[in-house]
mmCIF entry with sequence, helices, sheets and N, C-alpha, C, O atoms, coordinates in Angstrom:
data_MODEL
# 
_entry.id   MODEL 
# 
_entity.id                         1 
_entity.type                       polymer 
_entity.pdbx_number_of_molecules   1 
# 
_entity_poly.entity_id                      1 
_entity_poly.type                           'polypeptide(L)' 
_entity_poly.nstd_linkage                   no 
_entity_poly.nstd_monomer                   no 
_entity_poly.pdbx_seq_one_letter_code       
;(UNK)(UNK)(UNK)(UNK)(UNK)(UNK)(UNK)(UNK)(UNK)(UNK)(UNK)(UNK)(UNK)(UNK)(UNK)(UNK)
(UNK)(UNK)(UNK)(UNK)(UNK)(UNK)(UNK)(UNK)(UNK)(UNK)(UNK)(UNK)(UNK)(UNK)(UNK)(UNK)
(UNK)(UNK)(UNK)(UNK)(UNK)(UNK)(UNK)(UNK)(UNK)(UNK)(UNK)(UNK)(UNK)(UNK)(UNK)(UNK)
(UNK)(UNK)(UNK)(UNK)(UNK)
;
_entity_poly.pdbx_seq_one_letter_code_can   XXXXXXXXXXXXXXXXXXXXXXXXXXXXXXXXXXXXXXXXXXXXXXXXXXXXX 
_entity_poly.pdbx_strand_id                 A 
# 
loop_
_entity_poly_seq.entity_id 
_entity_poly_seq.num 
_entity_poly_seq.mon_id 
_entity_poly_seq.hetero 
1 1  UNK n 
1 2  UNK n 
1 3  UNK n 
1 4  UNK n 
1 5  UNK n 
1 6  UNK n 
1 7  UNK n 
1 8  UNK n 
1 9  UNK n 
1 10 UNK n 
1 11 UNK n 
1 12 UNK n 
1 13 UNK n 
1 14 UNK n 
1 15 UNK n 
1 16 UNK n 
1 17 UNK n 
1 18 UNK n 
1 19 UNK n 
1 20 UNK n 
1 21 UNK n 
1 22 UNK n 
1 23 UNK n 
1 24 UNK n 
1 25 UNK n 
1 26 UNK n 
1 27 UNK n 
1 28 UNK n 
1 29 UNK n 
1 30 UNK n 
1 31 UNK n 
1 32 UNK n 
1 33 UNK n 
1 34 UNK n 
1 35 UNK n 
1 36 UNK n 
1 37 UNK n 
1 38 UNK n 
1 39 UNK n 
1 40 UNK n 
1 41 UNK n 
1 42 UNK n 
1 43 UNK n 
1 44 UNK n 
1 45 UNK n 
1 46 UNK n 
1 47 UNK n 
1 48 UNK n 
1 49 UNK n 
1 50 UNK n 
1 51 UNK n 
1 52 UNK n 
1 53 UNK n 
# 
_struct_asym.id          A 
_struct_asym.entity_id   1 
# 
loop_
_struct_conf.conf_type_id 
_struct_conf.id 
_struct_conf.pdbx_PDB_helix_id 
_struct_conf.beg_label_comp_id 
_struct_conf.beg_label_asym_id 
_struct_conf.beg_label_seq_id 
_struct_conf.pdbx_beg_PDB_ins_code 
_struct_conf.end_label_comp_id 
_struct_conf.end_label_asym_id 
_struct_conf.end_label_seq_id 
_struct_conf.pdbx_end_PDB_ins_code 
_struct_conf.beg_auth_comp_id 
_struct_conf.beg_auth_asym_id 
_struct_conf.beg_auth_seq_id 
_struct_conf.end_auth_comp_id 
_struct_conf.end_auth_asym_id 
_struct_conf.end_auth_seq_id 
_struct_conf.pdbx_PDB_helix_class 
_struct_conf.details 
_struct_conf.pdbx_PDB_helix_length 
HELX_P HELX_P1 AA1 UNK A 2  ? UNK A 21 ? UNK A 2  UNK A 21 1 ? 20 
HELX_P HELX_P2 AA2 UNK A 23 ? UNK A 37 ? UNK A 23 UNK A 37 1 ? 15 
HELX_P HELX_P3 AA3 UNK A 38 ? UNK A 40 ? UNK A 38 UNK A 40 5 ? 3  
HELX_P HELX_P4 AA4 UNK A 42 ? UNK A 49 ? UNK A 42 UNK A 49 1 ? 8  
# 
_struct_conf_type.id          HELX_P 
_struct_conf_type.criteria    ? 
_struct_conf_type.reference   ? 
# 
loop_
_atom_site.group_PDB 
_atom_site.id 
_atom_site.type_symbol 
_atom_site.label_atom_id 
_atom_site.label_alt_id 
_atom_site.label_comp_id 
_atom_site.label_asym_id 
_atom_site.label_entity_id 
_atom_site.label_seq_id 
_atom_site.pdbx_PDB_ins_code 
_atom_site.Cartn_x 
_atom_site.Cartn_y 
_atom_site.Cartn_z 
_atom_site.occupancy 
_atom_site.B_iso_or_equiv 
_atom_site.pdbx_formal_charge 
_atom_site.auth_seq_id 
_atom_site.auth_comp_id 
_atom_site.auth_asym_id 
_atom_site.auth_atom_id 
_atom_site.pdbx_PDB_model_num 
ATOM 1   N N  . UNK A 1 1  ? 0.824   -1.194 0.000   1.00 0.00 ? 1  UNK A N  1 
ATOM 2   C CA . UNK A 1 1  ? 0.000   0.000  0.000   1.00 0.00 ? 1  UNK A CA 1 
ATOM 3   C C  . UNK A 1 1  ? 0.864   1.253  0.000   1.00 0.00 ? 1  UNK A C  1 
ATOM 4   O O  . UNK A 1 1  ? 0.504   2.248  -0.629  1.00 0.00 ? 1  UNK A O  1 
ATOM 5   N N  . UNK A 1 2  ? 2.099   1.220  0.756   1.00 0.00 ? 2  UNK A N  1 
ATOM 6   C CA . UNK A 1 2  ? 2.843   2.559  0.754   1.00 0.00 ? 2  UNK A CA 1 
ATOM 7   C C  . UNK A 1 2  ? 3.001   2.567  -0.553  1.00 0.00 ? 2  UNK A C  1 
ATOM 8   O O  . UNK A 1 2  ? 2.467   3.589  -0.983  1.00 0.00 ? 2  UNK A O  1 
ATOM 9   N N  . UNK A 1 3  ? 3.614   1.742  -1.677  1.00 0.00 ? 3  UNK A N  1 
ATOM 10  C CA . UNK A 1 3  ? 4.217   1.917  -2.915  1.00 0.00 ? 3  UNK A CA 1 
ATOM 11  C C  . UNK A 1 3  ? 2.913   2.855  -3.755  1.00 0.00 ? 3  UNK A C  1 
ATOM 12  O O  . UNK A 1 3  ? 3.115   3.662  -4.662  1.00 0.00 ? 3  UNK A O  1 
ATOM 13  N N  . UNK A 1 4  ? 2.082   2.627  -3.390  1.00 0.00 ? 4  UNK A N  1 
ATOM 14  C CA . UNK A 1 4  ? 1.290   2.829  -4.614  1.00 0.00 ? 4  UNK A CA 1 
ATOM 15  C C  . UNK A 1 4  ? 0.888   4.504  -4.003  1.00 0.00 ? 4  UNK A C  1 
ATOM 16  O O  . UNK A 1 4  ? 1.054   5.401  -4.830  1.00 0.00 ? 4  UNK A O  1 
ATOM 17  N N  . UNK A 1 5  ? 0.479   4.832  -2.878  1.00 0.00 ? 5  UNK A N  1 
ATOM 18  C CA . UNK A 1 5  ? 0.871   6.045  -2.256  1.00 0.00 ? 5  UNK A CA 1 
ATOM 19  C C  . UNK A 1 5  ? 2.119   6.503  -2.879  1.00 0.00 ? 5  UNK A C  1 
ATOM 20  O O  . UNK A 1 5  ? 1.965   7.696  -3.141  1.00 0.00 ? 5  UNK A O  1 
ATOM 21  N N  . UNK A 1 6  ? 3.300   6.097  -3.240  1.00 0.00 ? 6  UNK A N  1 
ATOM 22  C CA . UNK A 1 6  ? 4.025   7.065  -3.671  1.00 0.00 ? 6  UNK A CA 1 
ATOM 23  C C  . UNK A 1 6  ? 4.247   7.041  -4.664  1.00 0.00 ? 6  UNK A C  1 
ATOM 24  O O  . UNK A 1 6  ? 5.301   7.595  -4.974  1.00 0.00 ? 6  UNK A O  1 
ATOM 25  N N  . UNK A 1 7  ? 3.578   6.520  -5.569  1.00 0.00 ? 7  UNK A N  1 
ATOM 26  C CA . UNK A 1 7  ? 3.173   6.456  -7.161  1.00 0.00 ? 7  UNK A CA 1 
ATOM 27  C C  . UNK A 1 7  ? 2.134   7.674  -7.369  1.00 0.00 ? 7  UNK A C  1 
ATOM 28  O O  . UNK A 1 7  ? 2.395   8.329  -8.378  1.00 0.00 ? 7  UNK A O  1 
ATOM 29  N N  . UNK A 1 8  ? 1.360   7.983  -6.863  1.00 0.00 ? 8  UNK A N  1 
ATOM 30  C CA . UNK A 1 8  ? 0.241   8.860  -6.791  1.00 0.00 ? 8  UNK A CA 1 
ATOM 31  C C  . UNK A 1 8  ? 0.641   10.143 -7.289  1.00 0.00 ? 8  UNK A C  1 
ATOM 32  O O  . UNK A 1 8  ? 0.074   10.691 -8.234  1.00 0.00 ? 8  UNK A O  1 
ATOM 33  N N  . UNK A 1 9  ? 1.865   10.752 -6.499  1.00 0.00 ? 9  UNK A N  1 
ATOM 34  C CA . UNK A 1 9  ? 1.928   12.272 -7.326  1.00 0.00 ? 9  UNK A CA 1 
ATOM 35  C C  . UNK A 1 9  ? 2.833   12.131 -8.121  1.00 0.00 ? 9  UNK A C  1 
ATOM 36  O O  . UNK A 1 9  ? 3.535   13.129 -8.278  1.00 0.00 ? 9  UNK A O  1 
ATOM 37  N N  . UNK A 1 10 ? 3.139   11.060 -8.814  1.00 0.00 ? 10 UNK A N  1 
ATOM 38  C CA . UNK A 1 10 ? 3.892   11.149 -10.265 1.00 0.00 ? 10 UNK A CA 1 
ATOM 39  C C  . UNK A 1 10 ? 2.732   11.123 -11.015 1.00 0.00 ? 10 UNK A C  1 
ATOM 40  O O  . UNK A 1 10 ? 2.685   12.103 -11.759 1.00 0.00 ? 10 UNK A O  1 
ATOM 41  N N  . UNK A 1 11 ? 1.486   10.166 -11.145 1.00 0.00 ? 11 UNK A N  1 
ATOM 42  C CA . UNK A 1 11 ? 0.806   9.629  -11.858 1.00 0.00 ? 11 UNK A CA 1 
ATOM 43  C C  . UNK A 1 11 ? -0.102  11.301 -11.871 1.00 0.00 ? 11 UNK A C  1 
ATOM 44  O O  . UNK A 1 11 ? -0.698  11.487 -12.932 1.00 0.00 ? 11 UNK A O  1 
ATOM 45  N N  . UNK A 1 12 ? -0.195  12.095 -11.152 1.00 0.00 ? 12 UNK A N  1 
ATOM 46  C CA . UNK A 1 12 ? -0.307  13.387 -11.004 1.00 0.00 ? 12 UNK A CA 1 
ATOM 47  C C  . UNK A 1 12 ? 0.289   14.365 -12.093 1.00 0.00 ? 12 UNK A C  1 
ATOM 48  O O  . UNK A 1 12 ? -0.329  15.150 -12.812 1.00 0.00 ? 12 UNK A O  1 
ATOM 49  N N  . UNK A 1 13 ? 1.483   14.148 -12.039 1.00 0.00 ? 13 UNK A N  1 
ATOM 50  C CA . UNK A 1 13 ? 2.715   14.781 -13.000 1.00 0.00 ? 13 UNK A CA 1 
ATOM 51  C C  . UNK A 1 13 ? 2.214   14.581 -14.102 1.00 0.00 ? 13 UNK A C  1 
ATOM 52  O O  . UNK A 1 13 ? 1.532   15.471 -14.611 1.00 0.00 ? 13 UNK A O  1 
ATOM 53  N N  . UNK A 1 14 ? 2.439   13.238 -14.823 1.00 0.00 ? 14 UNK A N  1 
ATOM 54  C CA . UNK A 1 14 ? 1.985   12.849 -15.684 1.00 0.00 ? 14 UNK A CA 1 
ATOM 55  C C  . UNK A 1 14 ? 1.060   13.469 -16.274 1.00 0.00 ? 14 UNK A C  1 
ATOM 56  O O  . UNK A 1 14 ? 1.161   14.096 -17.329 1.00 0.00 ? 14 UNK A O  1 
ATOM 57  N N  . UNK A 1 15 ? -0.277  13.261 -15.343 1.00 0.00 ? 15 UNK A N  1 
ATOM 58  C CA . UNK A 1 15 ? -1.700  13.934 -16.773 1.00 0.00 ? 15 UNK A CA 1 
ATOM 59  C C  . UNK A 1 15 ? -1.019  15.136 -16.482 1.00 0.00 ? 15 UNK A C  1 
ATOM 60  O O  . UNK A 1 15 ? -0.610  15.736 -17.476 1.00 0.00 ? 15 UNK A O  1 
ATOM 61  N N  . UNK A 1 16 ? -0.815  15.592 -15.502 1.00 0.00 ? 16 UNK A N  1 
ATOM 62  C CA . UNK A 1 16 ? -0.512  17.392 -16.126 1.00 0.00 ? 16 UNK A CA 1 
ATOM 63  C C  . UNK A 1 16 ? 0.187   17.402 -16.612 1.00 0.00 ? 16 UNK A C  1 
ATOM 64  O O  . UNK A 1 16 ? -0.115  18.529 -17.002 1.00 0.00 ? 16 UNK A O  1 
ATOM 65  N N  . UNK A 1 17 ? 1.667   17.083 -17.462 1.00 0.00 ? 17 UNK A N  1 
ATOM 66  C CA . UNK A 1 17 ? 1.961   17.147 -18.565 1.00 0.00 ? 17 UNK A CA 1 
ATOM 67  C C  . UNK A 1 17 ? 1.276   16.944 -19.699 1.00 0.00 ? 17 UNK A C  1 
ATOM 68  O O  . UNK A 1 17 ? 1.084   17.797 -20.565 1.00 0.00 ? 17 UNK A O  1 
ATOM 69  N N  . UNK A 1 18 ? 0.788   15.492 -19.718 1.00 0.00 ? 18 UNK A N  1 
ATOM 70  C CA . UNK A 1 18 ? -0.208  14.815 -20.698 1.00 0.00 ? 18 UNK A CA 1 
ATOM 71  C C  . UNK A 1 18 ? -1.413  16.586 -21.126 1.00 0.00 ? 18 UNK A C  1 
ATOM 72  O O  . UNK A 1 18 ? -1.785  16.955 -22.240 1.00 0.00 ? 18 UNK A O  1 
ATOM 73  N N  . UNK A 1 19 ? -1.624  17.095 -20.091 1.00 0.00 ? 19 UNK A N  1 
ATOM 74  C CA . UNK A 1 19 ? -2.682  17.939 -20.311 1.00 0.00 ? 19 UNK A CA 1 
ATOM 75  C C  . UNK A 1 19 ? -2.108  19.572 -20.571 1.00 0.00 ? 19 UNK A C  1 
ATOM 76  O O  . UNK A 1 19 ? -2.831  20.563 -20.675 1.00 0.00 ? 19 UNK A O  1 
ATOM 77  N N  . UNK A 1 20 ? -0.885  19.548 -20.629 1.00 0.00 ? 20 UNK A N  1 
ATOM 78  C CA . UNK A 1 20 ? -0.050  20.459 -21.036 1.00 0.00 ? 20 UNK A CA 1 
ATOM 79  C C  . UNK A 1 20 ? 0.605   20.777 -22.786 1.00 0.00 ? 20 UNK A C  1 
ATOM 80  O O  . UNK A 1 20 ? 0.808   21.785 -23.462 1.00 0.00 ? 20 UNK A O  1 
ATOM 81  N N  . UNK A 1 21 ? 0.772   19.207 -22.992 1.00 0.00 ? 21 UNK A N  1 
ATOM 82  C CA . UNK A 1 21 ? 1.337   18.917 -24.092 1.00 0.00 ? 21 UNK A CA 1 
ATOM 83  C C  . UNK A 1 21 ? -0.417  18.761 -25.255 1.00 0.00 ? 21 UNK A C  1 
ATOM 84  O O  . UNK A 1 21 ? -0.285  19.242 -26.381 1.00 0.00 ? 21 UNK A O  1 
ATOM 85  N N  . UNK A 1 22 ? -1.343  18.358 -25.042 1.00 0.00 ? 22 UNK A N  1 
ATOM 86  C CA . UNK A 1 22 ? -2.256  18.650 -25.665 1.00 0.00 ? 22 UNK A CA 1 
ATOM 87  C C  . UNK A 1 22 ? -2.992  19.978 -25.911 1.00 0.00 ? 22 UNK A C  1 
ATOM 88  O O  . UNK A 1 22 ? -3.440  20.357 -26.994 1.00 0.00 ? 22 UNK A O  1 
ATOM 89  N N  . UNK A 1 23 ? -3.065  20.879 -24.270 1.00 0.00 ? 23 UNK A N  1 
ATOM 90  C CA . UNK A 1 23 ? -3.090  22.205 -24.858 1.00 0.00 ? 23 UNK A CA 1 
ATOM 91  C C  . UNK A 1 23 ? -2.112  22.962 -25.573 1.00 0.00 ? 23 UNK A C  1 
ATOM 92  O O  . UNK A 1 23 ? -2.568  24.049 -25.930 1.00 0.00 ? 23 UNK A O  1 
ATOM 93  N N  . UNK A 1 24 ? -0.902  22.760 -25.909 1.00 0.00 ? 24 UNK A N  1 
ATOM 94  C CA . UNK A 1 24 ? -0.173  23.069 -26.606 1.00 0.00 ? 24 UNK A CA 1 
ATOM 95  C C  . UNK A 1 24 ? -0.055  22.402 -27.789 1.00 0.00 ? 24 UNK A C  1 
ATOM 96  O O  . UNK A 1 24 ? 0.814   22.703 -28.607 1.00 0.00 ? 24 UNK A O  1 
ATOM 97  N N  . UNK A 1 25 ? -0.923  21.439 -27.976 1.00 0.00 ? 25 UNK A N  1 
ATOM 98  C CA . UNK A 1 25 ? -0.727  20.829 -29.841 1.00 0.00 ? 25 UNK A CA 1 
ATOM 99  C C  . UNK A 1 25 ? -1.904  21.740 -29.794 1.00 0.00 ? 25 UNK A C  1 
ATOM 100 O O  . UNK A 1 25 ? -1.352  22.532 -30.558 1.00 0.00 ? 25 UNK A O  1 
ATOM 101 N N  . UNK A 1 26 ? -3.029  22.304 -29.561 1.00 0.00 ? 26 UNK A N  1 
ATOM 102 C CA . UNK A 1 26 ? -4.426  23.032 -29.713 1.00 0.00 ? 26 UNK A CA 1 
ATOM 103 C C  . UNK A 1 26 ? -4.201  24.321 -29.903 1.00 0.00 ? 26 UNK A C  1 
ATOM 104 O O  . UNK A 1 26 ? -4.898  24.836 -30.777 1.00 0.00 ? 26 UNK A O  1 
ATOM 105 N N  . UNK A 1 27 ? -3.188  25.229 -29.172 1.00 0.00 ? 27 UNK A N  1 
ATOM 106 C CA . UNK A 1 27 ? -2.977  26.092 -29.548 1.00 0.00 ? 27 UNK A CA 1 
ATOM 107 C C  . UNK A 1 27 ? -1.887  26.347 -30.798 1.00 0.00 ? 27 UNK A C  1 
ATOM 108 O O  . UNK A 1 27 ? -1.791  27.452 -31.331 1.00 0.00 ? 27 UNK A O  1 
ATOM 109 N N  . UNK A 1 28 ? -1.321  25.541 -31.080 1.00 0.00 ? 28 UNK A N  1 
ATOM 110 C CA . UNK A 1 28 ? -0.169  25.518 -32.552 1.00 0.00 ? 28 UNK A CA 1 
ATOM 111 C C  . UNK A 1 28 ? -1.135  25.246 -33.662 1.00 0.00 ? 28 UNK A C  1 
ATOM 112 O O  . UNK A 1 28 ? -1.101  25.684 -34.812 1.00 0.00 ? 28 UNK A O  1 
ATOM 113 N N  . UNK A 1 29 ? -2.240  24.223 -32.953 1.00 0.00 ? 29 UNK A N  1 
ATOM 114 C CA . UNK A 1 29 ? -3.303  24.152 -34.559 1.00 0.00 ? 29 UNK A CA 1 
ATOM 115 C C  . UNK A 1 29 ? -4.165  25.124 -34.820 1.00 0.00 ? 29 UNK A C  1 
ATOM 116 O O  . UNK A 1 29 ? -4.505  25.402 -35.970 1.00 0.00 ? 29 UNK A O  1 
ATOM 117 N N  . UNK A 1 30 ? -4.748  25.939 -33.414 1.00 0.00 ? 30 UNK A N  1 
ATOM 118 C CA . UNK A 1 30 ? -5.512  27.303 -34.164 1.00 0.00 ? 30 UNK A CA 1 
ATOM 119 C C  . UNK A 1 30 ? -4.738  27.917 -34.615 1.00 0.00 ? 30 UNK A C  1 
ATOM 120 O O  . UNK A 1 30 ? -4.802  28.456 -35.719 1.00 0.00 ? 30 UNK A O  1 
ATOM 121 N N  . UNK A 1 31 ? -3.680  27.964 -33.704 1.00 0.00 ? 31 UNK A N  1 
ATOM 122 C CA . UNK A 1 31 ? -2.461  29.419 -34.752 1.00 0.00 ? 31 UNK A CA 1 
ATOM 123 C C  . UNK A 1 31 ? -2.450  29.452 -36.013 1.00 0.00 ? 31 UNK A C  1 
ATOM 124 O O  . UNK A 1 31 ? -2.844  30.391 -36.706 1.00 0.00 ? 31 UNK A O  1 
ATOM 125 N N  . UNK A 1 32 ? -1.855  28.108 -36.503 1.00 0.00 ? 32 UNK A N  1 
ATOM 126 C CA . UNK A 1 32 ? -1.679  28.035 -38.110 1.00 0.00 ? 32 UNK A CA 1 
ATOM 127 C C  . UNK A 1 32 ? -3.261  27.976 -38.606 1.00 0.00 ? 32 UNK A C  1 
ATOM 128 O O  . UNK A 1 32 ? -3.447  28.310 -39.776 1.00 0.00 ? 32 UNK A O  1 
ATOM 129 N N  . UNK A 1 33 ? -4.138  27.678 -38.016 1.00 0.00 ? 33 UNK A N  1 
ATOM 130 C CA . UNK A 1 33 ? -5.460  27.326 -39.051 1.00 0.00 ? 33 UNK A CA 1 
ATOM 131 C C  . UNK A 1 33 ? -6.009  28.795 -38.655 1.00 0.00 ? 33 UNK A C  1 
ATOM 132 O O  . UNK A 1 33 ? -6.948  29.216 -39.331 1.00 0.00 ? 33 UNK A O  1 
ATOM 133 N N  . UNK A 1 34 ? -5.560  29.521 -37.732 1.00 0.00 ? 34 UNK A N  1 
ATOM 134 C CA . UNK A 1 34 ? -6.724  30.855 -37.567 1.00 0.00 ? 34 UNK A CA 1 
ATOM 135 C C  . UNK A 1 34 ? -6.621  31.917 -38.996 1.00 0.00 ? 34 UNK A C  1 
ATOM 136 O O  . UNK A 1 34 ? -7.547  32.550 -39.503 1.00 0.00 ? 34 UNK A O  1 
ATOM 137 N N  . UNK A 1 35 ? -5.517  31.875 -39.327 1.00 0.00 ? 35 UNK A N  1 
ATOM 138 C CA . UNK A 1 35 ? -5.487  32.907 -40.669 1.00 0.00 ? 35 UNK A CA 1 
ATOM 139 C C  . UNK A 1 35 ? -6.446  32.595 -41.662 1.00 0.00 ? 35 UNK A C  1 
ATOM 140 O O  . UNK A 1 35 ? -7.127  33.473 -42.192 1.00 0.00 ? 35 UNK A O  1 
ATOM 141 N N  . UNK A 1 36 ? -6.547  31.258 -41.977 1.00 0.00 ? 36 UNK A N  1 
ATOM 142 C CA . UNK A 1 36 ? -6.478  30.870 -43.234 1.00 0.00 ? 36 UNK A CA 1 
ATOM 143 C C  . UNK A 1 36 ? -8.213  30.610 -42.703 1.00 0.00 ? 36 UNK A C  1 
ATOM 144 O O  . UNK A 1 36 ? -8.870  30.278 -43.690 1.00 0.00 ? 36 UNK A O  1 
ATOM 145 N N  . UNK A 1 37 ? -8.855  30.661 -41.753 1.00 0.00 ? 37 UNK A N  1 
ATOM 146 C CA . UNK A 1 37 ? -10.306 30.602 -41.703 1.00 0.00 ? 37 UNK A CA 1 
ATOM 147 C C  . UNK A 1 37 ? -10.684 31.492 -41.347 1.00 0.00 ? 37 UNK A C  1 
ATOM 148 O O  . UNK A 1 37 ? -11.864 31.193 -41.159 1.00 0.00 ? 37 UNK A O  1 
ATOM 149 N N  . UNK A 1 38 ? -10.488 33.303 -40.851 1.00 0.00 ? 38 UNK A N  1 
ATOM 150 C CA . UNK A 1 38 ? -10.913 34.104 -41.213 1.00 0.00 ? 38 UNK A CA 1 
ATOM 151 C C  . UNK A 1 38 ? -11.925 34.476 -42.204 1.00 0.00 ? 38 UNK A C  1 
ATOM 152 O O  . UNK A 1 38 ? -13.079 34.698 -41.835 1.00 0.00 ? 38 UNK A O  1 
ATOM 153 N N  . UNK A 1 39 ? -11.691 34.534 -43.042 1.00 0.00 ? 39 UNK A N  1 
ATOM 154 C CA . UNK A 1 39 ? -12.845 34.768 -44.667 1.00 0.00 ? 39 UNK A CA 1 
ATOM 155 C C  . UNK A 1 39 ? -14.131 33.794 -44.446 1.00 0.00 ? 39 UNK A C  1 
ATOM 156 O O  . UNK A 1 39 ? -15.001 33.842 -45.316 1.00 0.00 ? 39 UNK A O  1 
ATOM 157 N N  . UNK A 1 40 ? -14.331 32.821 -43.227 1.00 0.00 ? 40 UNK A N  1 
ATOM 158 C CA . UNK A 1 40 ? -15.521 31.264 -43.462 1.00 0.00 ? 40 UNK A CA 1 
ATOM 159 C C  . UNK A 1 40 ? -15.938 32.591 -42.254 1.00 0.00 ? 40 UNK A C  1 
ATOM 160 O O  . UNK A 1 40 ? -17.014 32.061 -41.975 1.00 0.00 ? 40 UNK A O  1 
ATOM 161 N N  . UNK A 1 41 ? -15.933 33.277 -41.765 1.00 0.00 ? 41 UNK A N  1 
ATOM 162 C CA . UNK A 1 41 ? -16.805 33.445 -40.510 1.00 0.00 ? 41 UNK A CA 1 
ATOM 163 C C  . UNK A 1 41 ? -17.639 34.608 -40.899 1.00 0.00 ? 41 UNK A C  1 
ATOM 164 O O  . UNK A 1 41 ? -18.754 34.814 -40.420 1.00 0.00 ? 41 UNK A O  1 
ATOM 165 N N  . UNK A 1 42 ? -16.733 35.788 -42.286 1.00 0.00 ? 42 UNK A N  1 
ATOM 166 C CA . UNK A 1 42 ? -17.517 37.091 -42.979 1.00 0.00 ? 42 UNK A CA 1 
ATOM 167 C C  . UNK A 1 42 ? -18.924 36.831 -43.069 1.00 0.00 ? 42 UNK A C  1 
ATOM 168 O O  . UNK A 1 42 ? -19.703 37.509 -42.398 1.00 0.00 ? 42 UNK A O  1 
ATOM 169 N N  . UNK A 1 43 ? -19.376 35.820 -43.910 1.00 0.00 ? 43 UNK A N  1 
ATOM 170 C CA . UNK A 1 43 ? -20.628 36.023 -44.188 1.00 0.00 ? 43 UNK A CA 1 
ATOM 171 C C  . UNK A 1 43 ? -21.612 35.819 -42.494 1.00 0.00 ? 43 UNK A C  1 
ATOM 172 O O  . UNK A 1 43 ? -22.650 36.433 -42.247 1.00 0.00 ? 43 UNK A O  1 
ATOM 173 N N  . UNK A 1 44 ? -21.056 35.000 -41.719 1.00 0.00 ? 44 UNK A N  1 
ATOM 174 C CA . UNK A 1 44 ? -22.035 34.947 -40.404 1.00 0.00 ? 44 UNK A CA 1 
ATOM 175 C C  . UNK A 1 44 ? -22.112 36.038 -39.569 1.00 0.00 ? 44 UNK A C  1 
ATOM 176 O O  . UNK A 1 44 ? -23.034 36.413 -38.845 1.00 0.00 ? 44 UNK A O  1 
ATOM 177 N N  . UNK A 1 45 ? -20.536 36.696 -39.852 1.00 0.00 ? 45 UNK A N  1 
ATOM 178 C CA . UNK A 1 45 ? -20.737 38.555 -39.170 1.00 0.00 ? 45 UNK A CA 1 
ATOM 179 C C  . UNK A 1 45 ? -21.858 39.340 -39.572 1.00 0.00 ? 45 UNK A C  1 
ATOM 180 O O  . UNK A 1 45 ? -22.628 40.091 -38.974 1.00 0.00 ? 45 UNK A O  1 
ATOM 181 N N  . UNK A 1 46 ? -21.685 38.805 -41.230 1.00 0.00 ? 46 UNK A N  1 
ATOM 182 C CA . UNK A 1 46 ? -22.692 39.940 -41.975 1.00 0.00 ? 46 UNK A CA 1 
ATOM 183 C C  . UNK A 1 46 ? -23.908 39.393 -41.646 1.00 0.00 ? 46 UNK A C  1 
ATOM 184 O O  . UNK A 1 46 ? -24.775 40.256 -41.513 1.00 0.00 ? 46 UNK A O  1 
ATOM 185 N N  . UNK A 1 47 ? -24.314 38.160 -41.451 1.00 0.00 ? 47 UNK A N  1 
ATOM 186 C CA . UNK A 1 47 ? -26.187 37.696 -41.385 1.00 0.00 ? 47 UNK A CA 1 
ATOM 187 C C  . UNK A 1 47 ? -26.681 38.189 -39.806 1.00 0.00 ? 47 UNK A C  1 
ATOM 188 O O  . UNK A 1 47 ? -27.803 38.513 -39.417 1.00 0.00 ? 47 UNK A O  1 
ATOM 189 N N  . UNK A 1 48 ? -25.209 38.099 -38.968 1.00 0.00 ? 48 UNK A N  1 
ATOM 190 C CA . UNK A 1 48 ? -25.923 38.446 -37.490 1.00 0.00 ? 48 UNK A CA 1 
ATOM 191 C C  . UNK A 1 48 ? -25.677 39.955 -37.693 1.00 0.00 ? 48 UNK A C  1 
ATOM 192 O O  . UNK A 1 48 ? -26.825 40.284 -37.392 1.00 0.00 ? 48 UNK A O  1 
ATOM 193 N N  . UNK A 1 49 ? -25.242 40.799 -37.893 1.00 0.00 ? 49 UNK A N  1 
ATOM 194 C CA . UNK A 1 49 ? -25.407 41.764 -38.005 1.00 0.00 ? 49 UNK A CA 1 
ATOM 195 C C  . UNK A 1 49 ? -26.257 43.115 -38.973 1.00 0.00 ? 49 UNK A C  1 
ATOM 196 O O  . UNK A 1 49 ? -26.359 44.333 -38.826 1.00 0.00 ? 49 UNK A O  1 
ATOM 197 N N  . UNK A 1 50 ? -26.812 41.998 -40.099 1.00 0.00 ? 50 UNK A N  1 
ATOM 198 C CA . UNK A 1 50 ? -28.507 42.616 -40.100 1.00 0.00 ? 50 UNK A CA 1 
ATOM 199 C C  . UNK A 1 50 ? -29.511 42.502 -38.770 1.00 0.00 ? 50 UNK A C  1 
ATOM 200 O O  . UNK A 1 50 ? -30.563 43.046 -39.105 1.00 0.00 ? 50 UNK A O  1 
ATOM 201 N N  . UNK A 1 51 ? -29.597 42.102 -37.641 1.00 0.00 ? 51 UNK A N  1 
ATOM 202 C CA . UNK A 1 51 ? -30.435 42.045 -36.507 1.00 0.00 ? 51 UNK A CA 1 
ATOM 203 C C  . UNK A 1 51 ? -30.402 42.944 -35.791 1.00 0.00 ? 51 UNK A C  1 
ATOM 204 O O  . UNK A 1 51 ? -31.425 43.498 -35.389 1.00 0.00 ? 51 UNK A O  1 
ATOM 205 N N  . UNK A 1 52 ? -28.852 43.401 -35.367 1.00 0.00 ? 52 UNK A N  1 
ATOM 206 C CA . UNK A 1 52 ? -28.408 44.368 -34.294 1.00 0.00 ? 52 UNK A CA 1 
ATOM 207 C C  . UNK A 1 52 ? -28.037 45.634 -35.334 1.00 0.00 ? 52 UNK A C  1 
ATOM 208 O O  . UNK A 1 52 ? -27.418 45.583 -36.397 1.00 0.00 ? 52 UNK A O  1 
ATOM 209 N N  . UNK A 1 53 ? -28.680 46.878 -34.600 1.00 0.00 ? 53 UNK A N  1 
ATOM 210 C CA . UNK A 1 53 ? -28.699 47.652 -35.112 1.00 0.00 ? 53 UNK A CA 1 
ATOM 211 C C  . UNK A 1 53 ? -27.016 48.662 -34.858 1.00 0.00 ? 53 UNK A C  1 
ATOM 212 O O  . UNK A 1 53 ? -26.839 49.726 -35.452 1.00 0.00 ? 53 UNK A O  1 
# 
């Protein structure tokens, strides 16, 4: 039982890396994809913004 108690805050470490290294593949993929999808969102600016004056 002690062993596995001191397995615990590695297995800790772990996902928070694990959950470090995925928000960081997420933010490298909007980066490169945010330019290039700009122009897909114009026309939904323009339809919600016939409503609001």
């Amino acid at each position: 039982m002690r062993k596995w108690n001191s397995e615990r805050g590695a297995t800790a470490v772990e996902y928070g890396l694990f959950v470090a290294f995925v928000a960081a593949v997420i933010i490298v993929s909007v980066s490169a994809l945010g330019a290039g999808t700009t122009g897909l969102f114009t026309p939904v600016t323009t339809f919600f913004s016939t409503f609001m004056p």
